[in-house]
GURO-539411 format. One line per field, with one value per residue: residue in one letter; x, y, z of N, C-alpha, C in turn. Coordinates in steps of 0.1 Angstrom, whole numbers. Example, Ala and Ser with C-alpha at 12.3 -4.5 7.8 and 13.67 -1.06 7.14 Angstrom:
// GURO-539411
resn <- [A:S]
n.east <- [132:128]
n.north <- [-57:-22]
n.up <- [78:71]
ca.east <- [123:137]
ca.north <- [-45:-11]
ca.up <- [78:71]
c.east <- [132:129]
c.north <- [-33:0]
c.up <- [78:79]
END
This chain:
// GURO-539411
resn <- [X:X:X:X:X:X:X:X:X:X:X:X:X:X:X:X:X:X:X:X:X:X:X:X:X:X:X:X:X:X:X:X:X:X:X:X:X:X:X:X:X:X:X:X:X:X:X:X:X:X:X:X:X:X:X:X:X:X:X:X:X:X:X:X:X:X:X:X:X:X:X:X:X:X:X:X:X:X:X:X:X:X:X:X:X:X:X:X:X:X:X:X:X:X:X:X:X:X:X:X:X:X:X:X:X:X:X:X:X:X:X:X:X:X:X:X:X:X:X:X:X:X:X:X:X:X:X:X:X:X:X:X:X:X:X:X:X:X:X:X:X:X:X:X:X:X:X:X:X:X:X:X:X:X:X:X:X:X:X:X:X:X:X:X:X:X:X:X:X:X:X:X:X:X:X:X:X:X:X:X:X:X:X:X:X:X:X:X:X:X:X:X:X:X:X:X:X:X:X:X:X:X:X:X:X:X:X:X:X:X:X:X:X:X:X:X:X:X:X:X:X:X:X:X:X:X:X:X:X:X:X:X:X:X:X:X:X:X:X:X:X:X:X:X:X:X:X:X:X:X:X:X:X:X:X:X:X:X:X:X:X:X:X:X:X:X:X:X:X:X:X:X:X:X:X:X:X:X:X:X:X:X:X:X:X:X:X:X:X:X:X:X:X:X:X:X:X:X:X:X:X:X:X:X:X:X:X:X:X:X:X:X:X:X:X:X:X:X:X:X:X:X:X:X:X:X:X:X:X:X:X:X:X:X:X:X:X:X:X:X:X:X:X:X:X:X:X:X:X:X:X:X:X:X:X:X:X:X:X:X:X:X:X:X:X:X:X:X:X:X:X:X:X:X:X:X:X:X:X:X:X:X:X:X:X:X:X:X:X:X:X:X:X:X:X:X:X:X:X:X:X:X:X:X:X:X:X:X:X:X:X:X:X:X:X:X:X:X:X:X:X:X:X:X:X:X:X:X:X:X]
n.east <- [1160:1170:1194:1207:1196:1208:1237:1268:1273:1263:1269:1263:1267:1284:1285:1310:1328:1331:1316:1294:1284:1260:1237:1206:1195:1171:1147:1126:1136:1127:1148:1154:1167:1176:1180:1185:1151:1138:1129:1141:1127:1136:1128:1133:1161:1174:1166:1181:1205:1210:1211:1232:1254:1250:1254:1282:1293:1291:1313:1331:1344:1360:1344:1347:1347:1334:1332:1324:1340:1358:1366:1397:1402:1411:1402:1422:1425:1419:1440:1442:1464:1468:1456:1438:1424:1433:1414:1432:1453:1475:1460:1473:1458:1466:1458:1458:1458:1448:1455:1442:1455:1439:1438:1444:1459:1477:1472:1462:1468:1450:1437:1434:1418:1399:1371:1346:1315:1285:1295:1318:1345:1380:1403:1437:1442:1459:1475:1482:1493:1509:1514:1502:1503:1494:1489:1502:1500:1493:1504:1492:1495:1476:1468:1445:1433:1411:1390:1372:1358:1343:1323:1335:1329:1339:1351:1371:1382:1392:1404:1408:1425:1427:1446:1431:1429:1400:1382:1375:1355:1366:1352:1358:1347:1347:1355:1362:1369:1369:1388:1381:1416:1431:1455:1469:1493:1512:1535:1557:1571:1600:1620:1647:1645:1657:1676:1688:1707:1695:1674:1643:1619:1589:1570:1537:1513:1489:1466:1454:1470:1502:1533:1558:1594:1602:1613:1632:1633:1652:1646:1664:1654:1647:1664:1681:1695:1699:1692:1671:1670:1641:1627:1597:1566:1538:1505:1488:1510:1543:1577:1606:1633:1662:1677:1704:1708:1724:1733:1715:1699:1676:1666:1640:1630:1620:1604:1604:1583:1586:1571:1556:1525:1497:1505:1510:1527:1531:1534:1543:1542:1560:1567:1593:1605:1638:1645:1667:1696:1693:1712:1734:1726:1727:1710:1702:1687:1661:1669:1681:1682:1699:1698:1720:1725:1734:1747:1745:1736:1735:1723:1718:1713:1731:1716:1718:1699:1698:1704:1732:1764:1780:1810:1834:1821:1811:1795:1785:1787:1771:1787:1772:1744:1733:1746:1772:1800:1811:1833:1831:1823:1824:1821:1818:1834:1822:1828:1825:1790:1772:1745:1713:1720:1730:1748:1757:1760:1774:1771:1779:1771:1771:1743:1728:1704:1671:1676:1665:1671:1696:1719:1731:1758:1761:1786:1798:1805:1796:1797:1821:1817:1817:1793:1776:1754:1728:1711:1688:1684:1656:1658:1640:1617:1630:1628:1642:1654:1666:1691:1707:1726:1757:1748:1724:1692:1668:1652:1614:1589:1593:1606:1596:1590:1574:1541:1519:1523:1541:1573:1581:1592:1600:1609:1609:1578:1578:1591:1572:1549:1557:1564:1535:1520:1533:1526:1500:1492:1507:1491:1467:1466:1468]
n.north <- [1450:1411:1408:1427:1425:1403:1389:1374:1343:1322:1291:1263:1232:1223:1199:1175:1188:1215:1246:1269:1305:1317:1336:1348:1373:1378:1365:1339:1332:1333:1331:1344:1343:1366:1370:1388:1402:1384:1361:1336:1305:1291:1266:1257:1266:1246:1221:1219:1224:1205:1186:1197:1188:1159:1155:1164:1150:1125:1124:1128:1148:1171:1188:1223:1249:1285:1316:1348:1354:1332:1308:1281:1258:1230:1204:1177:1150:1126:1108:1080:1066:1046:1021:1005:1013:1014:1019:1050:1048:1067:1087:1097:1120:1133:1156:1171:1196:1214:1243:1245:1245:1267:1284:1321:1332:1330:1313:1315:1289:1289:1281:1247:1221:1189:1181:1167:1147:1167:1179:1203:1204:1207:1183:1181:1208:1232:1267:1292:1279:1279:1287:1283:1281:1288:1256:1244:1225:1207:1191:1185:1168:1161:1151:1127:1110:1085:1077:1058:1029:1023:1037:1063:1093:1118:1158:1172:1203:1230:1258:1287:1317:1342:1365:1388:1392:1382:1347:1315:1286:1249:1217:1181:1151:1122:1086:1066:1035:1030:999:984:976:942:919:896:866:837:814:787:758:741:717:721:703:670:683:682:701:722:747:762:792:804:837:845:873:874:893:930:949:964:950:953:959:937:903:865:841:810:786:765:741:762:782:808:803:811:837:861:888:903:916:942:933:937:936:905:893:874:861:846:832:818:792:775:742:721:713:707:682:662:674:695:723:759:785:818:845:877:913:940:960:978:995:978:952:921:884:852:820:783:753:729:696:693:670:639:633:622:594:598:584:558:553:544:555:569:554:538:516:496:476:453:430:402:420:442:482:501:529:555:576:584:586:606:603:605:631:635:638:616:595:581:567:539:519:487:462:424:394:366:345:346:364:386:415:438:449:481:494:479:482:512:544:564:586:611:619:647:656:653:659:644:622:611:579:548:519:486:453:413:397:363:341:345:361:390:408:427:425:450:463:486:510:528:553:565:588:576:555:521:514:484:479:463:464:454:462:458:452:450:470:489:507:496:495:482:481:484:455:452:471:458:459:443:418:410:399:364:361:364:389:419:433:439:418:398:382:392:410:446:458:439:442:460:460:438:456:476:459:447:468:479:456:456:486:480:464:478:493:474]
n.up <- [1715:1715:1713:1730:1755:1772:1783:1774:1792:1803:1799:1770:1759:1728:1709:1721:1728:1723:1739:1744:1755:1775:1792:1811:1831:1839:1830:1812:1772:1744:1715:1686:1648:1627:1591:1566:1555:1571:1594:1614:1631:1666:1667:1642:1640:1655:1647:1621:1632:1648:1627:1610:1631:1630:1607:1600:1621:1609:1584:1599:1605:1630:1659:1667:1690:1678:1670:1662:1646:1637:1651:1651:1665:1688:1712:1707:1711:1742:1759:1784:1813:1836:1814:1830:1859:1892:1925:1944:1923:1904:1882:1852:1826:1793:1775:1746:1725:1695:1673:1645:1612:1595:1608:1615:1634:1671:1695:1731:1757:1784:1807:1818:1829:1849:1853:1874:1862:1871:1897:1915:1918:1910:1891:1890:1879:1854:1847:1823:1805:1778:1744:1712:1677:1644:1631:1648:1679:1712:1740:1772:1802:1829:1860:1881:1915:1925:1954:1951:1939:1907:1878:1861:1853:1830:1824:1801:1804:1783:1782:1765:1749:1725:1703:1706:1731:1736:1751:1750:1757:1757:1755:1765:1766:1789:1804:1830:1840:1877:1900:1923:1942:1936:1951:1944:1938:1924:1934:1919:1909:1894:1879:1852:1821:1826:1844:1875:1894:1891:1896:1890:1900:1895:1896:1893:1890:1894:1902:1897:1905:1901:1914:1926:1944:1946:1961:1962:1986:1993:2013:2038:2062:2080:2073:2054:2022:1999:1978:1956:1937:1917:1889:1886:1886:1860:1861:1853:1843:1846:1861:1860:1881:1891:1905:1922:1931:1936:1960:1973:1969:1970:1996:2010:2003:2010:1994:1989:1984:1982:1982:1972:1972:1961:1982:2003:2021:2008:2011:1993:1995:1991:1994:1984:1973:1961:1933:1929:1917:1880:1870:1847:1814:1786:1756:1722:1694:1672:1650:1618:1593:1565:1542:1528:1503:1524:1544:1568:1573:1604:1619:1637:1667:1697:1726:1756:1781:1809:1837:1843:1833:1806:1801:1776:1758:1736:1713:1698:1674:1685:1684:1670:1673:1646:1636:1626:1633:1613:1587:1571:1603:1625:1651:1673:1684:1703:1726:1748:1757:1769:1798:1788:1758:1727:1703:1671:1653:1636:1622:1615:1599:1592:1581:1588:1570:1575:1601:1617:1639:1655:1679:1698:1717:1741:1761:1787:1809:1839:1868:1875:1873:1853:1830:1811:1788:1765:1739:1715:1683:1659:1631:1607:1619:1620:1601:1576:1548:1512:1497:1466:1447:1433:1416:1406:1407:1434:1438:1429:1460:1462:1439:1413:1389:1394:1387:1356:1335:1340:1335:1312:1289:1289:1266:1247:1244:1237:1208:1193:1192:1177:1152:1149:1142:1121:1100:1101:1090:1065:1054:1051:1031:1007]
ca.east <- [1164:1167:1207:1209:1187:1209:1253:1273:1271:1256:1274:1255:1275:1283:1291:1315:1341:1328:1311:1294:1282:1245:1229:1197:1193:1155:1135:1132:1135:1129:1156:1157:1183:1176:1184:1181:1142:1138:1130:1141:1124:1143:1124:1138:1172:1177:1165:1186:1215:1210:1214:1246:1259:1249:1264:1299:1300:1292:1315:1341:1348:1358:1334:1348:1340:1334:1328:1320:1360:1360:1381:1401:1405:1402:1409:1422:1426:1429:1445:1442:1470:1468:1441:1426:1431:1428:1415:1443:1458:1476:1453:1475:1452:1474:1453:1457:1448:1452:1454:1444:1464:1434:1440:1451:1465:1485:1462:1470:1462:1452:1433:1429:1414:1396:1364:1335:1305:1280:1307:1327:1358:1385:1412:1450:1442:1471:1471:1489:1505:1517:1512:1502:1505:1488:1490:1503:1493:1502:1500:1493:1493:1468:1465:1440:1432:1401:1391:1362:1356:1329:1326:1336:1329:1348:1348:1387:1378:1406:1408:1418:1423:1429:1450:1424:1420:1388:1382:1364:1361:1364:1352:1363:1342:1362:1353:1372:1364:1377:1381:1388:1428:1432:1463:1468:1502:1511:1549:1552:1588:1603:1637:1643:1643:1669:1690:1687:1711:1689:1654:1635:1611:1580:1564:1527:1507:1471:1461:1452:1477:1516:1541:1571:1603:1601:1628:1625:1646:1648:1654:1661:1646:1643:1678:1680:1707:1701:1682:1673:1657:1632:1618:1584:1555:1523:1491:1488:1526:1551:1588:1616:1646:1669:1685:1716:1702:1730:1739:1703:1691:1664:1660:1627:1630:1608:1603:1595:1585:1582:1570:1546:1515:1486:1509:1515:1540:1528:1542:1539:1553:1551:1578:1594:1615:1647:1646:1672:1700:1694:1726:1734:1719:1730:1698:1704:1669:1663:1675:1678:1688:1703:1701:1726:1723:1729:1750:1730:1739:1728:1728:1710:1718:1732:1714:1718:1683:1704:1706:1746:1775:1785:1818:1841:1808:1816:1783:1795:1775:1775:1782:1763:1726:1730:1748:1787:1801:1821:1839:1841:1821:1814:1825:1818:1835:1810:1838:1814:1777:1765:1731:1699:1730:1732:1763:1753:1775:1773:1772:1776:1765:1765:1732:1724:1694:1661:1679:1658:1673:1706:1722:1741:1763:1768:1797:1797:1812:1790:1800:1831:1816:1815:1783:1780:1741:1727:1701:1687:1678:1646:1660:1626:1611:1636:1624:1651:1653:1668:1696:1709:1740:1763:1741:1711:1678:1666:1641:1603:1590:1586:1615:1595:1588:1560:1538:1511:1534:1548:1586:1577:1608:1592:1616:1606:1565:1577:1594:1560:1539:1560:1555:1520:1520:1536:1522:1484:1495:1507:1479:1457:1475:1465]
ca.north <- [1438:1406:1409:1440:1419:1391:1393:1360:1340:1306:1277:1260:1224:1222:1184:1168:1194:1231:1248:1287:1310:1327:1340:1357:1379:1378:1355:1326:1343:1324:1339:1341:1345:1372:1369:1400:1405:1374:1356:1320:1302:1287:1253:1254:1264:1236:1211:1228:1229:1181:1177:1197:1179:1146:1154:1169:1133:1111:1126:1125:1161:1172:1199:1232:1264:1293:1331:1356:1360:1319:1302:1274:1251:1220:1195:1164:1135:1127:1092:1076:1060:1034:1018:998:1018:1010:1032:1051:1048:1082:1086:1105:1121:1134:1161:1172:1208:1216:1248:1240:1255:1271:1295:1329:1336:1323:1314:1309:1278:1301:1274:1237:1210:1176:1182:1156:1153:1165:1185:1210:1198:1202:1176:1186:1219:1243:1278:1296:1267:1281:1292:1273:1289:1283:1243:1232:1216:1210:1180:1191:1160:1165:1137:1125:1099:1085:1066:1050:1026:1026:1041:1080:1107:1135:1163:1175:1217:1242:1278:1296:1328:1345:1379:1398:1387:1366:1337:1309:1274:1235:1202:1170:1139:1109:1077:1058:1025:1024:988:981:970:930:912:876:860:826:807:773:755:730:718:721:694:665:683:682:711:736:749:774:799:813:844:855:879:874:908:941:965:963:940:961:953:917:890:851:837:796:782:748:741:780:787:811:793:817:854:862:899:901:931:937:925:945:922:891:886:863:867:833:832:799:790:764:732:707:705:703:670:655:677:701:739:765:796:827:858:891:919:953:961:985:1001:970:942:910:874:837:809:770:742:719:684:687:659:634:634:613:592:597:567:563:552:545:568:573:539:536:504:496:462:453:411:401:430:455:496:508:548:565:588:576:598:604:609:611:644:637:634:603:597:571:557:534:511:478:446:416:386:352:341:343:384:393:425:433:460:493:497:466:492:525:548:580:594:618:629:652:655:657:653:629:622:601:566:541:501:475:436:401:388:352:340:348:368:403:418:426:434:464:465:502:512:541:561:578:588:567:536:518:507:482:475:455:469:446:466:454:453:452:479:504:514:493:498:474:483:471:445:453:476:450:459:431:411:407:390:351:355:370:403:427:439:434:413:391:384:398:421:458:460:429:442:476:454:434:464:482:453:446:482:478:446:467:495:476:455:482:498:470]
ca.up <- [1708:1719:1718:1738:1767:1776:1784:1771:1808:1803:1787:1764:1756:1712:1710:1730:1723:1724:1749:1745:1770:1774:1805:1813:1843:1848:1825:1801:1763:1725:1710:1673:1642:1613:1576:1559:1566:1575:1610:1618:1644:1673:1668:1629:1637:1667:1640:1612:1642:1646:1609:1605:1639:1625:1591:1604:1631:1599:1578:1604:1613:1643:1659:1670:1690:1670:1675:1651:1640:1635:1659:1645:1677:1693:1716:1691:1718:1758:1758:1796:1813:1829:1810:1839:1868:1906:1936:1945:1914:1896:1866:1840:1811:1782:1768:1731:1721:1687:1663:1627:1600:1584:1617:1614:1648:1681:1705:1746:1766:1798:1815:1815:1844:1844:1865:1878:1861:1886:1906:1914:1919:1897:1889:1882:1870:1847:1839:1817:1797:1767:1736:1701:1662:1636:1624:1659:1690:1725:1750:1785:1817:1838:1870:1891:1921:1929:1963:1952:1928:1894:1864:1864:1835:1835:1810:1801:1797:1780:1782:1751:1747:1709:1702:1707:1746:1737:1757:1748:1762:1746:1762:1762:1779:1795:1808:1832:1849:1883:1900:1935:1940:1939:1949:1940:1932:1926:1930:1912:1913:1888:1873:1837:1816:1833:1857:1894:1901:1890:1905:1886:1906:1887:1906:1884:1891:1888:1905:1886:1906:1903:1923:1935:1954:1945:1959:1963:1988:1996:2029:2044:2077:2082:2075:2040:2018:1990:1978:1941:1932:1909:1883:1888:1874:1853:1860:1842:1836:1853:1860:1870:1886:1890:1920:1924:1939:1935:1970:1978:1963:1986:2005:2012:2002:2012:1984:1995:1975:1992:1974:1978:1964:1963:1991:2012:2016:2011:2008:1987:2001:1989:1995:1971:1974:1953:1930:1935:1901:1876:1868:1833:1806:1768:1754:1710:1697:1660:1648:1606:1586:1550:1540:1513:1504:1534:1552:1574:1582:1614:1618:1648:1679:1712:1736:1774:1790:1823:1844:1843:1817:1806:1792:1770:1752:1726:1706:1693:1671:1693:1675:1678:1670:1634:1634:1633:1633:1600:1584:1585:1616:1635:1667:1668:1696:1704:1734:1760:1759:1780:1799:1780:1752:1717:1694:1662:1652:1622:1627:1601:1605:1585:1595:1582:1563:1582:1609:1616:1647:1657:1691:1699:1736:1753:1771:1788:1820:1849:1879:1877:1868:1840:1825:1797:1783:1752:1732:1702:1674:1651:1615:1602:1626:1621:1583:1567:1534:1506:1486:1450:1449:1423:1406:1399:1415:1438:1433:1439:1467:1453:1429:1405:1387:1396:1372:1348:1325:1347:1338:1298:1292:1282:1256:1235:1243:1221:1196:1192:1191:1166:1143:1145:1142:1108:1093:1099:1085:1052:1049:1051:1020:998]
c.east <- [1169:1187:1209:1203:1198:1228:1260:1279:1274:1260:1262:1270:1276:1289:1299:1327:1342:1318:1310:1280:1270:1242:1215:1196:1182:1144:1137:1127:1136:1138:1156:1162:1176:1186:1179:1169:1134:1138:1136:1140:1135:1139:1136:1150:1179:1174:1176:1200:1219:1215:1224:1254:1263:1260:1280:1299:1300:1304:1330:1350:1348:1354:1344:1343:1344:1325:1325:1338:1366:1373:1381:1407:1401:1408:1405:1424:1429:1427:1446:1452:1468:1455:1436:1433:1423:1427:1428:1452:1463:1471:1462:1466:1459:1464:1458:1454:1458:1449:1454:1448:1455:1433:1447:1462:1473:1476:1468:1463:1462:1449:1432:1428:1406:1384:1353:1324:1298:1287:1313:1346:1366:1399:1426:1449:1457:1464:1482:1500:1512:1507:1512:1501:1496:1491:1500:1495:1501:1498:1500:1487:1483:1463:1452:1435:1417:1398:1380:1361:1343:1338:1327:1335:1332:1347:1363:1376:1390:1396:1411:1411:1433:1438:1441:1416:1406:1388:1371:1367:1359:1363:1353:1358:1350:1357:1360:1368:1373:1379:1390:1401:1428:1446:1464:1481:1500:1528:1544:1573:1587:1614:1637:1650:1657:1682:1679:1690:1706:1674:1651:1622:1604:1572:1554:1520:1492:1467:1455:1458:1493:1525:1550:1583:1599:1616:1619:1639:1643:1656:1651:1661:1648:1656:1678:1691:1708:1686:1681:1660:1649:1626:1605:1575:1544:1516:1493:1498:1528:1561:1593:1625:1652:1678:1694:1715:1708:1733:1728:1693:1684:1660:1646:1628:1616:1614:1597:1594:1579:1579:1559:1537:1503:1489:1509:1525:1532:1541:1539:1548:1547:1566:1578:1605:1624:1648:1665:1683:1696:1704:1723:1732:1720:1721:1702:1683:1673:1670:1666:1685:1687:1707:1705:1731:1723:1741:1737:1737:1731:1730:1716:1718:1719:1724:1714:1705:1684:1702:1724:1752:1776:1798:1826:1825:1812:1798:1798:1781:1782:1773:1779:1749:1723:1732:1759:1791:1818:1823:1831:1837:1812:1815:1824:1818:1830:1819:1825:1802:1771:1748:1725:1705:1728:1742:1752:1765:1769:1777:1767:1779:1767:1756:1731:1711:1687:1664:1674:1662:1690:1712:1735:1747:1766:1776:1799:1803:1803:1793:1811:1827:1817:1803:1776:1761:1738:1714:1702:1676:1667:1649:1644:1617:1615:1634:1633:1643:1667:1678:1704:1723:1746:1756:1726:1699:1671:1652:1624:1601:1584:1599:1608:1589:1576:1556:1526:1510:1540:1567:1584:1590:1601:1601:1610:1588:1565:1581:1581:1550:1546:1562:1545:1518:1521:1531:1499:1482:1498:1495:1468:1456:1471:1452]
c.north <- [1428:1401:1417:1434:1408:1392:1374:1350:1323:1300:1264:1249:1224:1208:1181:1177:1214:1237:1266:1294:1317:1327:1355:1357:1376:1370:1347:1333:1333:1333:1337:1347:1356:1368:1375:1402:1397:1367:1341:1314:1298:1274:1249:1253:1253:1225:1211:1225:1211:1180:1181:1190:1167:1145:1154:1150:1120:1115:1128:1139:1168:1187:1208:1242:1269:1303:1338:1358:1348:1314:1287:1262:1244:1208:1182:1152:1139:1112:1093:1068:1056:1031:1010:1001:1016:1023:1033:1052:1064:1083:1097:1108:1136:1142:1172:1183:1215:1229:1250:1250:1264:1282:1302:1337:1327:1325:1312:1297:1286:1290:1257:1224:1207:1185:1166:1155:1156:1178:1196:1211:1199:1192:1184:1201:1230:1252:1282:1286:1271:1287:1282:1282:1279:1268:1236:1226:1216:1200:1184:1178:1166:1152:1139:1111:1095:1074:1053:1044:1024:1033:1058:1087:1117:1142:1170:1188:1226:1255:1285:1313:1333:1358:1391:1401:1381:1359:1325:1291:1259:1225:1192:1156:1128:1104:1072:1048:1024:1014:992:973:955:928:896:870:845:819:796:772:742:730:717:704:681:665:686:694:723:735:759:776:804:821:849:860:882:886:921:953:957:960:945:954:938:911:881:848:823:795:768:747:752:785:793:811:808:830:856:876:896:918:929:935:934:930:913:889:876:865:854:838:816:802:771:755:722:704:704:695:664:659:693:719:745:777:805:837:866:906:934:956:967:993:996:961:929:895:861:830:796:765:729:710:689:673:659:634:619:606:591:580:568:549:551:545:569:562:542:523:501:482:458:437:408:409:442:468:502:517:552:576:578:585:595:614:610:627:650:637:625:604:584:560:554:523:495:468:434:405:374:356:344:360:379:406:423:451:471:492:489:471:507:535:567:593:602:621:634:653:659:659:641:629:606:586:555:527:493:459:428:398:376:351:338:355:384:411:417:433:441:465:480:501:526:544:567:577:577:558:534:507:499:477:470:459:466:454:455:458:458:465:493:511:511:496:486:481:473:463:447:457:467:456:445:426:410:395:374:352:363:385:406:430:434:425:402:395:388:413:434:457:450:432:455:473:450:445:472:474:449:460:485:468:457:476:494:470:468:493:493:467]
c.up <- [1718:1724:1729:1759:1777:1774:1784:1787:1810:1794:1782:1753:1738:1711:1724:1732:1728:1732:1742:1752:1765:1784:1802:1824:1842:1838:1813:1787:1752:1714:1690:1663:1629:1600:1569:1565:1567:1585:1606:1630:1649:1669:1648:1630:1645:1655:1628:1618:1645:1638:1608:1615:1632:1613:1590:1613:1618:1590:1583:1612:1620:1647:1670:1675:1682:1676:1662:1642:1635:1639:1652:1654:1681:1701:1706:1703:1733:1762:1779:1800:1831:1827:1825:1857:1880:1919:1940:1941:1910:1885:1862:1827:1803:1778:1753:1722:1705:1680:1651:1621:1592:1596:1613:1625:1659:1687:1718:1756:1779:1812:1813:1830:1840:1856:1864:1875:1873:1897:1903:1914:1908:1902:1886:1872:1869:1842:1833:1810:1786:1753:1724:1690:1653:1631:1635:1667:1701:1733:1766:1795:1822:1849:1878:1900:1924:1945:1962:1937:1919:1883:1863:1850:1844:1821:1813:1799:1794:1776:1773:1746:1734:1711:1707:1726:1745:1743:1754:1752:1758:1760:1758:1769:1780:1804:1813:1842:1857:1891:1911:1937:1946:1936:1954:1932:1934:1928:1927:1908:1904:1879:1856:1833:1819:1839:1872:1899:1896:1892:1900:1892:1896:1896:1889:1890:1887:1895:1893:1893:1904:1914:1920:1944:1955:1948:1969:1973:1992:2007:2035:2056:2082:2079:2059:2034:2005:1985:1961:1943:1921:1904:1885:1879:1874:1863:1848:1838:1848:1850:1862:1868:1889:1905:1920:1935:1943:1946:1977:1976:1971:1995:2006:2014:2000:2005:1991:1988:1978:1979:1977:1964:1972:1982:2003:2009:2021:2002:2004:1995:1993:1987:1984:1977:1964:1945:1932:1915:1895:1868:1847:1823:1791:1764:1733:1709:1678:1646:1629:1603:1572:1552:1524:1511:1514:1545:1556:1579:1589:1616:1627:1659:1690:1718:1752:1779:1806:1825:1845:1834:1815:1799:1787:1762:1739:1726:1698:1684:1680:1684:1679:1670:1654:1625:1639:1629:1616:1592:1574:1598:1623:1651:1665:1680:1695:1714:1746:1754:1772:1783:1790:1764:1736:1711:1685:1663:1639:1629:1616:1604:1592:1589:1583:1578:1576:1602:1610:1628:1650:1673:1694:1716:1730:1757:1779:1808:1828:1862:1883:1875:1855:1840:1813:1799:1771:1751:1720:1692:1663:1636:1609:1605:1625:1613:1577:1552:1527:1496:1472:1455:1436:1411:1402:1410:1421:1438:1440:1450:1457:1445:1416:1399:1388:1385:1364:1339:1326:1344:1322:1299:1283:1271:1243:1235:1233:1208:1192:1186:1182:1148:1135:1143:1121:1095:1092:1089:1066:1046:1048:1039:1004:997]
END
């Protein structure tokens, strides 16, 4: 018989997953399956052997060795870390070996290693890892480096041996692209939004290996004023650090960011002027207007678009050209704003017949001075709006009423119409 001929030897791959053994000592043999008294070719069962493949991969179920005693096992996942790994790199692969609940036994992880297609070599190989029960699993590391870069398949293989010392073995294939290590940073220097005394460093990392022992230090005419560490950076990120510039206004700092990578130490450099401060400036921004007969309320923000503080800032109406300043708030004192800074304020005017703008003086404090400025608000411009006078709604332009109607009072057009309404109605009675 055609069993009796041939000792279980030769691995013969079952999907991506299971692997089982046949060897012939001395010649090539068509082996084929009884059923009762019944042959089945090899060509039928190999066809027979696709369709259930196909059927279990469509259907989503994952393919298992099996023996005559039905082993219940399988590697469930081997997740890759890091995904985009560089020669030289430690590839960690996480492998996943599970025993389904519909198992009757404790099986033993005896063996498991990553090998090369092609190759003999194995990767990170473990023995005797442990033991799993029915409806667990077990995660077992397994590393490897590579010096050359491309695309590598590997096949994860475990070991499993059943109660009964059985041994039977599962595969796992694995793709991993590996890319030659590039490093490529960039520094880039600029102060945040109107101050002087501060310099923000950006270190990015355009590379694809990891930037290590990172610090930035600045130095004026080679002399280093100041040092800032830094955490390191994945690929494609970017890290800042700030560095205190105020006693360095104008003058020409050199950034340096030292750092290691792909098992060297390399370095950025690029020089930057200190801008120069800019003296604080109260600037009125957001300008509204309420025109009530002929008073006007001004309501906006003071703001300082300076780099500095300003302080004692008071707004006023200036009077003349056909504008006086008039109660409550023909003055309106704001006290400090700080840089980049606003404080609101209220301002109320007489303006005379065909007067549309009004001017507003500044007052304000920087750097010990005092600085007074006039800034003539646009009545018109600012989105005035029109309010009533002693409750009356004011009038169309021209004097007279808008409308379909002209000056026709709706009241006496409902009287009208609930007459004729009635005179119709009778007449149409008799």
């Amino acid at each position: 018989m055609l069993a009796e001929e041939c000792s279980p030897t030769r691995k013969i791959n079952v999907g991506a997953i299971a692997s089982v053994e046949l060897h012939d000592e001395s010649r090539t043999f068509e082996p084929s399956y009884s059923r009762g008294d019944q042959y089945v070719s090899r060509s039928w069962l190999g066809v027979s052997f696709v369709v259930g493949v196909l059927f279990l991969a469509s259907v989503g179920t994952p393919v298992v060795a099996t023996d005559g005693s039905g082993t219940n096992v399988q590697i469930s996942s081997v997740s890759v870390t890091p995904d985009d790994p560089t020669t030289g790199d430690r590839v960690t692969l996480e492998t996943k070996i599970s025993n389904l609940e519909s198992s009757s036994e404790t099986i033993e992880v005896a063996d498991i290693y990553v090998r090369a297609s092609g190759s003999a070599q194995s990767h990170g190989r473990l023995q005797n890892v442990g033991s799993v029960g029915p409806g667990g699993s077990i995660t077992v590391p397994l590393s490897a480096t590579f010096d050359s870069p491309g695309e590598k398949t590997l096949t994860v293989r475990a070991v499993i041996e059943d109660e009964s010392g059985d041994r039977q073995t599962y595969e796992y294939p694995v793709s991993i692209d590996v890319a030659d290590p590039t490093v490529k940073t960039d520094l880039s220097v600029q102060s945040p939004a109107n101050r002087s005394d501060v310099t923000e460093v950006e270190l990015t990392n355009y590379g694809n290996v990891n930037v290590s022992d990172v610090e930035v230090a600045a130095a004026v005419d080679g002399d280093v004023v100041a040092r800032h560490p830094m955490h390191d950076l994945e690929p494609e990120s970017s890290r800042t650090v700030r560095f205190d510039t105020e006693a360095l206004s104008g003058k020409a700092v050199t950034f340096t960011a030292t750092y290691t990578a792909a098992g060297d130490a390399h370095e950025t450099v690029t020089t930057e002027t200190v801008d120069e401060p800019v003296e604080g400036e109260i600037r009125l921004t957001g300008i509204e207007a309420t025109v009530t007969g002929t008073d006007v309320t001004i309501s906006g923000d003071a703001a300082n678009i300076g780099s500095t503080d300003t302080e004692s800032v008071i707004v006023s109406v200036q009077n003349g050209d056909g504008v006086r300043p008039v109660s409550p708030s023909g003055e309106y004192f704001i006290g400090p704003v700080d840089a980049s800074e606003f404080a609101t304020f209220e301002l109320t005017a007489a303006l005379e017949n065909g007067t549309s703008s009004v001017p507003v003086e500044i007052a304000y404090i920087v750097d010990g001075d005092r600085i007074t400025t006039t800034q003539r608000i646009d009545v018109n411009a600012a989105g005035a709006s029109v309010a009533s006078v002693e409750g009356q709604a004011p009038d169309a332009p021209g004097g007279e009423s808008s409308g379909f109607f002209g000056g026709v009072s709706w009241v006496l057009i409902g009287v009208l119409v609930v007459v004729v309404g009635g005179l119709y109605y009778a007449w149409n009675r008799e």
